[in-house]
N, C-alpha and C positions, 0 to 999 in steps of 0.2 A: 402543499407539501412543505414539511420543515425541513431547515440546512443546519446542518451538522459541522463538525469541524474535530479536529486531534491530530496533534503533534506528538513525537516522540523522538528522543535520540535510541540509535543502534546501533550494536556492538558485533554484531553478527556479520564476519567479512569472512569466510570460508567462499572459495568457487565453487561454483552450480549448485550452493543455499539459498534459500528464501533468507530473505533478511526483512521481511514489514508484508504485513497482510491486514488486507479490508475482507470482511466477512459480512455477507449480508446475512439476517436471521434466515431460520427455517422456515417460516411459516408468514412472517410479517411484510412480504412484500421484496419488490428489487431497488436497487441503489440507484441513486443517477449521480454518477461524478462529476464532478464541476474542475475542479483542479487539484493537483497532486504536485509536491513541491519536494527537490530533494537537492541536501546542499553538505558536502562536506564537511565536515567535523574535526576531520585530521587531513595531514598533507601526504595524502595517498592517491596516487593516480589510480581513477578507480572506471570500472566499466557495468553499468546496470543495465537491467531488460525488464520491461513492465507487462505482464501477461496473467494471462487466465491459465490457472496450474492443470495438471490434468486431473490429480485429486488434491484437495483442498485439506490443509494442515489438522490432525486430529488431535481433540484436548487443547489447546492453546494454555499454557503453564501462566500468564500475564495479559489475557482480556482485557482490553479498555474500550468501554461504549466513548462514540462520541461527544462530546459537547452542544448543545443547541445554541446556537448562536440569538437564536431569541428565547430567554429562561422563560417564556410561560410555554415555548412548546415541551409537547409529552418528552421523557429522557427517548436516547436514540436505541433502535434495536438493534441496529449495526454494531460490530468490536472491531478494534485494530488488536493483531499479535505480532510479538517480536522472537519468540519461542514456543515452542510446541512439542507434543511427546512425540509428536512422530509430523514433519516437515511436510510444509504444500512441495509438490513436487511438479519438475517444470516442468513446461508446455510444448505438450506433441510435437515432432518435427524442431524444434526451437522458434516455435512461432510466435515472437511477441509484438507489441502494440506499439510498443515504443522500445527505441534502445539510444543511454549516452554513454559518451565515454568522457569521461572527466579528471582535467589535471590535476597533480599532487598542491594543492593548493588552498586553505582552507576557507571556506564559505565562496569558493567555486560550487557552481548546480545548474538547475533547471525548474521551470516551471512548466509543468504540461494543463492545458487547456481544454474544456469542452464548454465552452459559454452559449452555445447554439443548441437547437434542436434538445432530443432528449438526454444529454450525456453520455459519458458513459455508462453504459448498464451490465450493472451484477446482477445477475439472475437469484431468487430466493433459493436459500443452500448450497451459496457460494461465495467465491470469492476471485479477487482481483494480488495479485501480488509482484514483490520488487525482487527480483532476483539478482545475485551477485554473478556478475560474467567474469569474473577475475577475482584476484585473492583482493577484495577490497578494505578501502579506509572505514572507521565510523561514518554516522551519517545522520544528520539531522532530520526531519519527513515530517511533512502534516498529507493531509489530504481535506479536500470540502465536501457534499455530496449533500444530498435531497433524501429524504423516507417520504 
């Protein structure tokens, strides 16, 4: 498997929006995440949740594939979005993976972790996303993962 990489800054601080989504392709397989990093950009006390949406964002207006962290492997089939014509919407119950809540403080964050076993896994025709639990600051984001 090849690892993948993308950062992005976002601007998207509305409560109960998606603000960053990993998509895995429709047909090319599931993601395994390795780490997802998220850090402040403005000095906004801010409160995030990492979850699987219950429908995943349609049209993404700003797709970005991955980067291969080693250039001879194939480009990634995975996308990151920051906007969409119509939003991943959260997760059932408010059921997420992860949740921080972090001070107004700039390049305040988190690193989350799956260095074991299989990672996280995004199922193919899906996705993983960062939702805003509070009117939040900008925010800086990568994520790492496997195709």
């Amino acid at each position: 498997m090849a690892m993948y990489t993308h950062a992005a800054r976002n601007s998207g601080t509305v409560s109960g929006d998606a603000t960053w989504e990993l998509r895995a392709h429709a047909t090319q397989g599931r993601l395994r995440i390795r780490e997802i990093g998220i850090f402040m950009a403005a000095a906004t006390a801010s409160t995030f949740g990492l979850g699987r949406p219950s429908a995943i964002g349609v049209t993404p207006t700003t797709p970005v594939a991955g980067q291969a962290e080693d250039s001879a492997d194939a480009a990634s089939a995975a996308q990151t979005a920051v906007a969409w014509t119509t939003k991943p919407t959260a997760p059932a119950s408010s059921i997420y993976l992860r949740r921080i809540a972090l001070p107004a403080a700039i390049g305040a964050g988190v690193i989350w972790t799956w260095p074991d076993g299989p990672g996280l896994i995004v199922p193919i025709n899906s996705s993983i996303v960062i939702f805003n639990l509070a009117t939040n600051g900008v925010i800086d984001i990568y994520a790492r993962w496997e195709e």
